[in-house]
Structures are given as C-alpha cells and as structure tokens.
N, C-alpha and C positions, 0 to 999 in steps of 0.2 A: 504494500500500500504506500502511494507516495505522501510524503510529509506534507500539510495540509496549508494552503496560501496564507501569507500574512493578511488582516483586515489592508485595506486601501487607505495610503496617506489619505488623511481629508485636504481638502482644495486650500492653498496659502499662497500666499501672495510669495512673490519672493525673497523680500524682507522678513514676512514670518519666516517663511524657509531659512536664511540666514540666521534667522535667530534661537532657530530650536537647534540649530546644529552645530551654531557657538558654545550656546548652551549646555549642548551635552557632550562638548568638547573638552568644557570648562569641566564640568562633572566626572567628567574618565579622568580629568590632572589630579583635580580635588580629589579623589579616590585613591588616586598612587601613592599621594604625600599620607594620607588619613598614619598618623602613627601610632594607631588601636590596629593597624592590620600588618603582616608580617611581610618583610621586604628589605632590599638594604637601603641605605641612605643615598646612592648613587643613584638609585631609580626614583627616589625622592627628590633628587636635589635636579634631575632631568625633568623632570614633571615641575617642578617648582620655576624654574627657568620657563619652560614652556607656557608656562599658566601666566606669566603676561602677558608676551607675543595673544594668549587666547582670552584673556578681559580685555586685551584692547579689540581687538576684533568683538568680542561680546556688544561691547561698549558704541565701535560704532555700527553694528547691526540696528542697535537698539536709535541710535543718532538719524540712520536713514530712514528709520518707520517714524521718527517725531517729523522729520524735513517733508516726508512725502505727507505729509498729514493725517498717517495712521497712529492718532492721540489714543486710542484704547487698544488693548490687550483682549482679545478674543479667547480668553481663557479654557472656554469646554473644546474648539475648535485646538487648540495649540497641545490641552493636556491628550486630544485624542493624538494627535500628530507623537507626541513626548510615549506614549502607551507604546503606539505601532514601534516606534526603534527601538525600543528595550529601555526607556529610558527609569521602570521603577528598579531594575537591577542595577542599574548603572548607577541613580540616586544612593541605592543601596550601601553602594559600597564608600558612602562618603559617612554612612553611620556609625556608630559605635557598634561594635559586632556583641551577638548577646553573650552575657558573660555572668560569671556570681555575684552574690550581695556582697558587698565590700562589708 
C-alpha cells in the first residue's frame, strides 16, 4: 500500500509562503541550540550563527507583508500551512523534552 498524500498547502500569498518557511527555518536552528537536548556545542554554535542570517530573513518576510499591505496575520490559514510541513514536530523540538520532578 503506498504511503498516503500529504493534506494540500492551503493557498498563501507569497509573502505568507516566505514567512512560514522563515519560520520554520528559525524553529529547526532554535531546536539545534535547545540545550535540554543532546548534541555537541559545535552543532550549537553552527545553528547559533545561522539563526541570524535566518531572523533577519524572518524579519524581512514579515517587513514585505506590512509594505504590500498584508497588516493581519491569517492565522487558521498559516497554522494549517505550519501542520502540512511538520511544523508541530519541528516546534517540538525547541521544548523542554519530558523529564522528572526536580
């Protein structure tokens, strides 16, 4: 049986598009550095570097949706977009991983 299609991106302008993908570009760095997860310092400090280069991109995604006059955030549209790419696993890994009562 073949493995079954992803849902369909919902329709986004291309500014949203740039911006969920900043987004969860930023969330794969913020995930590397997370130092509640196991890894060495060198793929932290790689991630750490990169994680500007990828807030300023964030930053101006978010600059060219205010310029072109997309002033609000389409939230159920964008978290359905954030779902399709994996983005609660991705989120995930910028959590605290579950652990004991201190």
């Amino acid at each position: 049986m073949p493995p079954s299609e992803p849902p369909p991106l919902p329709a986004l302008t291309r500014a949203e598009a740039e911006l969920v993908d900043r987004y969860l570009e930023v969330l794969d760095l913020v995930g590397r550095i997370n130092p509640a997860r196991p890894g060495d310092t060198y793929r932290g400090l790689r991630a750490a570097q990169a994680l500007v280069a990828s807030a300023g991109a964030l930053r101006d995604a978010l600059a060219l949706m205010h310029q072109r006059g997309e002033h609000e955030v389409h939230a159920p549209t964008l978290e359905r977009a954030l779902r399709v790419l994996d983005g609660e696993r991705r989120a995930a890994r910028v959590a605290l991983p579950p652990g004991s009562d201190i």
